[in-house]
C-alpha positions as CSV (number, residue, x, y, z in Angstrom):
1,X,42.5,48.1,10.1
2,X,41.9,51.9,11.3
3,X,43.9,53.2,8.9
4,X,42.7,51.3,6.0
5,X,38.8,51.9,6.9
6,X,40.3,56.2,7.2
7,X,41.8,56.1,3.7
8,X,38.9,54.1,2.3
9,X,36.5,56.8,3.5
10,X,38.6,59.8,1.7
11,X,39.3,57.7,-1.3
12,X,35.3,57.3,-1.6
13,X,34.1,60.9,-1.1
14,X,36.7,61.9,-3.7
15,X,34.9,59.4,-5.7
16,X,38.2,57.7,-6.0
17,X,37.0,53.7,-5.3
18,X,35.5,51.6,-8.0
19,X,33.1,49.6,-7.8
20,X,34.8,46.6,-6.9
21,X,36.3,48.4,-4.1
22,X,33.2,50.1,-2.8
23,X,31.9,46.3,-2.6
24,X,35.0,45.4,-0.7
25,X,34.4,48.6,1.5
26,X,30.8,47.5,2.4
27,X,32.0,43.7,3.0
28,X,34.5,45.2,5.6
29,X,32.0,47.1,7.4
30,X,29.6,44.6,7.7
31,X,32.0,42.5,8.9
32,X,33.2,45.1,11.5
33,X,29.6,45.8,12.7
34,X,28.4,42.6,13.3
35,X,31.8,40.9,15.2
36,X,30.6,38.9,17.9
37,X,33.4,40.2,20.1
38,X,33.1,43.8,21.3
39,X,35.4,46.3,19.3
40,X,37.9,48.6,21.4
41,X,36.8,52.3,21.8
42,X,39.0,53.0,19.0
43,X,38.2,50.3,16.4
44,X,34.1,51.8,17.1
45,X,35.6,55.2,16.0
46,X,36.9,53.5,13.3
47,X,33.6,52.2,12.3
48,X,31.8,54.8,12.6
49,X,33.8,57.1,10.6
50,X,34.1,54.5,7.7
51,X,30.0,53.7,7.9
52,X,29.7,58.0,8.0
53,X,31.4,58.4,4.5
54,X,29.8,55.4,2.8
55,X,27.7,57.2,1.4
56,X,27.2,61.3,1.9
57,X,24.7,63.1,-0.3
58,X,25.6,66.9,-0.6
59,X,21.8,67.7,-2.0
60,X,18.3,66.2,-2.4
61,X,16.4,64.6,-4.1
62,X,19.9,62.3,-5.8
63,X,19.7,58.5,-7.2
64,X,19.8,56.0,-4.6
65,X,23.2,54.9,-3.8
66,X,24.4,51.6,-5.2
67,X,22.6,49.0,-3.9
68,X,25.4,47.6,-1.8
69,X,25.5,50.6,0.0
70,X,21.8,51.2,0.1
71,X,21.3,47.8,1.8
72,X,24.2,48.4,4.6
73,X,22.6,51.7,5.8
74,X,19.5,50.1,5.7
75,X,20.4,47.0,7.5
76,X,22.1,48.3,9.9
77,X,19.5,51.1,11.0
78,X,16.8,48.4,10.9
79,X,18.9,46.7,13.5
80,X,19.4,49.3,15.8
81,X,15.4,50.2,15.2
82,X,14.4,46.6,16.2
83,X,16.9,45.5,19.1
84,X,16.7,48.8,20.6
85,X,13.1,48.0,21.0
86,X,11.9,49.5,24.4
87,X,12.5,53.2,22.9
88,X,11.1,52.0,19.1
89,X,8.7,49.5,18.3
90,X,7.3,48.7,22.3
91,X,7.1,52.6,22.7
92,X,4.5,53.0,20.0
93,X,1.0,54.0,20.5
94,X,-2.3,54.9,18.7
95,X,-4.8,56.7,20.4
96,X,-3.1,55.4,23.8
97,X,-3.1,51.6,22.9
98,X,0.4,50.0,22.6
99,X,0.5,49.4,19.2
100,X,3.5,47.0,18.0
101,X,4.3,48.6,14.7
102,X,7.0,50.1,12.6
103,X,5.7,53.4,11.8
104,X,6.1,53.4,8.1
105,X,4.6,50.2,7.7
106,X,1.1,51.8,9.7
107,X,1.5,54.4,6.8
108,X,1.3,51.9,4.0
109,X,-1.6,49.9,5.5
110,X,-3.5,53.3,5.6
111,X,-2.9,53.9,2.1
112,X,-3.4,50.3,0.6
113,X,-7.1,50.8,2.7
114,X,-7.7,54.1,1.2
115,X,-7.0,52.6,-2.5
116,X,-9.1,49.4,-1.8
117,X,-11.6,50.1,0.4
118,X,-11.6,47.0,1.6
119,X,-15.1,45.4,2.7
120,X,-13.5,43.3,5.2
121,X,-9.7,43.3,6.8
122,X,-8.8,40.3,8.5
123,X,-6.2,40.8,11.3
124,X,-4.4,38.2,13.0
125,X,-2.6,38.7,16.2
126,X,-4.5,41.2,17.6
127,X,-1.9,42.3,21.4
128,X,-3.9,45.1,22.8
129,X,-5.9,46.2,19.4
130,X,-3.8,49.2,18.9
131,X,-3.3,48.4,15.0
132,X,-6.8,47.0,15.0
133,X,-8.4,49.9,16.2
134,X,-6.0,52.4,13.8
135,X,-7.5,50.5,10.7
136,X,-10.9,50.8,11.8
137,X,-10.9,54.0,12.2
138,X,-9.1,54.4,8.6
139,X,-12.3,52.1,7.2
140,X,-14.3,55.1,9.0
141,X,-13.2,57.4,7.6
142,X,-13.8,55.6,4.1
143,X,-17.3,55.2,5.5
144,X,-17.2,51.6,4.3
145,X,-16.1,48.2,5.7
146,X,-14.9,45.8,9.2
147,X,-11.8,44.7,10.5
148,X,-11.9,41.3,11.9
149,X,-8.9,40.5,14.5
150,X,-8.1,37.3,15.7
151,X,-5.7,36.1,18.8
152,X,-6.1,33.4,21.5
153,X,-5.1,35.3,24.4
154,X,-7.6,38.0,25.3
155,X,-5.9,41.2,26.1
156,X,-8.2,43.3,28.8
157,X,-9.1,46.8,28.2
158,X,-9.1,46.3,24.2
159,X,-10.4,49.1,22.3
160,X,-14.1,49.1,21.1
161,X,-15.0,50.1,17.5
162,X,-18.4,49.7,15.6
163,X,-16.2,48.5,12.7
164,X,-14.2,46.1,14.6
165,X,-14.9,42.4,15.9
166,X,-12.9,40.3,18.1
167,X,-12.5,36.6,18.1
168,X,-10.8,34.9,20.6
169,X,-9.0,31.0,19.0
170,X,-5.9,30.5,17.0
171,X,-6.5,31.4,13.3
172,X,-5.7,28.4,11.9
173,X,-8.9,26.6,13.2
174,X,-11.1,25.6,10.7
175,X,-14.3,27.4,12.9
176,X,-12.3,30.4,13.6
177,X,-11.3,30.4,9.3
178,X,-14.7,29.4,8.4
179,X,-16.1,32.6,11.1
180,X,-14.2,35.3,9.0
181,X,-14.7,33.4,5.8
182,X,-18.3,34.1,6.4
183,X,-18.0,38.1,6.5
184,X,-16.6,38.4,3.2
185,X,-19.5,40.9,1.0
186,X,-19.8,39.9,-2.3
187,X,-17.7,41.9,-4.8
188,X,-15.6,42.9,-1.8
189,X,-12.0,43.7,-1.4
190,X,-10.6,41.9,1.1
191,X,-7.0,42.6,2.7
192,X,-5.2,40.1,5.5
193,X,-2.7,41.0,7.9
194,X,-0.7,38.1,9.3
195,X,0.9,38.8,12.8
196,X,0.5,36.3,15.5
197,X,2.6,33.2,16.0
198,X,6.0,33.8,13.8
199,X,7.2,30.0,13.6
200,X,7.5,29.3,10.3
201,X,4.9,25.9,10.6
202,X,2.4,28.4,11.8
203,X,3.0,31.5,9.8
204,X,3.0,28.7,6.4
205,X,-0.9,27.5,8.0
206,X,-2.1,30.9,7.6
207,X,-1.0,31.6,4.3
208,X,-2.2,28.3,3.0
209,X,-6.2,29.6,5.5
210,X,-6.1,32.8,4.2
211,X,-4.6,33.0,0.6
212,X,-7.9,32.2,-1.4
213,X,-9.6,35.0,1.3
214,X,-7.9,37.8,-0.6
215,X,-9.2,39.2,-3.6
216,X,-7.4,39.7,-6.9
217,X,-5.5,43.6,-6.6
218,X,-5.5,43.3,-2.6
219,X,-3.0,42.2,-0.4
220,X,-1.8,39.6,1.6
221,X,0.9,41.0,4.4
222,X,2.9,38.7,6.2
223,X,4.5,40.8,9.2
224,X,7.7,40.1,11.0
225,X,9.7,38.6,8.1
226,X,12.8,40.5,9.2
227,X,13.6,37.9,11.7
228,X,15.6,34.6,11.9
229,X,18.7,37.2,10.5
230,X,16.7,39.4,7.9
231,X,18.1,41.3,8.6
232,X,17.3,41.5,12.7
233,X,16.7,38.6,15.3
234,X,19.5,36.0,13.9
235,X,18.8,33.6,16.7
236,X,15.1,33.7,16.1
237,X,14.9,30.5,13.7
238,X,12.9,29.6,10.5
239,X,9.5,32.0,10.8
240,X,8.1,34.3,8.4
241,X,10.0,35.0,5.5
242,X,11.0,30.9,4.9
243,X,6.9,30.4,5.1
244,X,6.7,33.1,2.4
245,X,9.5,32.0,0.3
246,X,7.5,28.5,0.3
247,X,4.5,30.2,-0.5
248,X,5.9,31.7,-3.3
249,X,7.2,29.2,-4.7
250,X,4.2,27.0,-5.3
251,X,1.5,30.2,-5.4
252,X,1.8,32.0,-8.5
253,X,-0.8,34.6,-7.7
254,X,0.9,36.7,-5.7
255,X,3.8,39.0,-5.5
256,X,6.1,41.1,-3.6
257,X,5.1,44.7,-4.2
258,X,8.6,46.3,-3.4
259,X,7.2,49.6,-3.6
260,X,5.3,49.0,-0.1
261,X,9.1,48.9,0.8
262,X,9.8,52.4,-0.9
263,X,10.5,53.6,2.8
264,X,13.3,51.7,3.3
265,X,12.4,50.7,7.2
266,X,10.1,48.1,7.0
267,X,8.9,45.4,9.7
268,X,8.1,43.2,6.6
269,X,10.5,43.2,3.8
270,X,9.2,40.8,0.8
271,X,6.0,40.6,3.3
272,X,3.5,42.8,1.3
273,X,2.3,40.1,-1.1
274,X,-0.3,41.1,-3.7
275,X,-2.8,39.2,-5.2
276,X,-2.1,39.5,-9.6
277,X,-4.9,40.9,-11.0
278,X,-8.1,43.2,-10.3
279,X,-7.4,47.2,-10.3
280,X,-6.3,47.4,-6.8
């Protein structure tokens, strides 16, 4: 198999494989990459030499590759990103508070807030506030707005904000709902963040709590949708993504912005739903 994955690789970066056998090429790799069974030394040498050529730009900016290719770089990054997790996603911090968060997906909440300036933004899953806290001070800066984040376990030593409230209950009870429900300003935006229990009975609850909450042109984000084998966490079971892909199905006022996805590493792919309608 060596061999074959060797010639492959010259026979693409001479531009030599069609597109039927690019697809094949990418099936093969996959394949290789995610054996149960450990590969020898050499077969990994293999692998990665066939995964190097699959796609080599010699300048930028260049068209994206085709999308088979695109979405087996991408996949397989976003695995080594999540399961590697003590030097990724657990070693990031805001302002000092461990902050459970892909990167690029922080940068897009700080932009969709900038656009909307959102009256209220309704967290839930709140850990030890570290996103909390980083879109607060975003609404800050805007001079305008509150974050509400809710969990039931209280975390000690959580940050303090003047734009951000804590409630402690699950965020599918009706008081807790009814509580941030409550907050929302007249004419104001409102954006909702959904990252606390990932089963897919509870994640669907929240959607069905929060969906009327968010205003036409905002956003509705559904975090963690990369599990249960989306491509990371195959043994997870049904969580995020199935809830959305209900949701969808039967709510025909939101969705997926792929373009919060333009980054290509996202915690949330097909998670970013907004809301038709508005100017947001």
């Amino acid at each position: 198999m060596a061999p074959a994955l060797r010639t492959a690789r010259q026979r693409l970066e001479r531009d030599a494989l069609g597109p039927a056998a690019q697809q094949a090429l990418s099936e093969l790799m996959v394949s290789y990459l995610e054996r149960t069974d450990r590969p020898t030394e050499r077969e990994q040498r293999a692998i990665a030499t066939a995964f190097d050529g699959l796609w080599n730009p010699r300048r930028q900016p260049v068209p994206e590759p085709p999308g088979h290719v695109r979405d087996t770089i991408r996949d397989q990054f976003h695995r080594l990103y999540y399961h590697v997790s003590m030097r990724t996603w657990k070693d990031t911090w805001y302002r000092g508070i461990a902050t459970y968060k892909c990167p690029t997906d922080m940068w897009v909440y700080q932009e969709l807030v900038d656009q909307l300036c959102p009256g209220l933004v309704v967290e839930t899953g709140t850990f030890r506030g570290g996103s909390a806290l980083f879109l607060a001070d975003r609404l800050e800066i805007a001079g305008h707005g509150e974050v509400v984040t809710v969990d039931v376990d209280v975390q000690p030593d959580r940050p303090s904000h003047p734009r951000l409230t804590y409630l402690e209950g699950s965020s599918v009870d009706p008081s807790i709902v009814e509580q941030i429900r409550s907050r929302i300003g007249e004419g104001e935006h409102v954006l909702v963040i959904l990252d606390s229990d990932h089963s897919q009975a509870h994640v669907a609850a929240e959607l069905r709590a929060y969906a009327d909450m968010v205003t036409p042109g905002s956003y509705l984000i559904v975090e963690d949708t990369n599990v249960n084998g989306h491509p990371a966490a195959p043994d997870h079971g049904p969580g995020p993504w199935e809830a959305v892909a209900d949701f969808l199905a039967e709510d025909d006022r939101f969705e997926v912005d792929e373009r919060a996805e333009r980054y290509f590493l996202t915690q949330n792919p097909s998670g970013f739903l907004r809301r038709r309608g508005g100017d947001g």
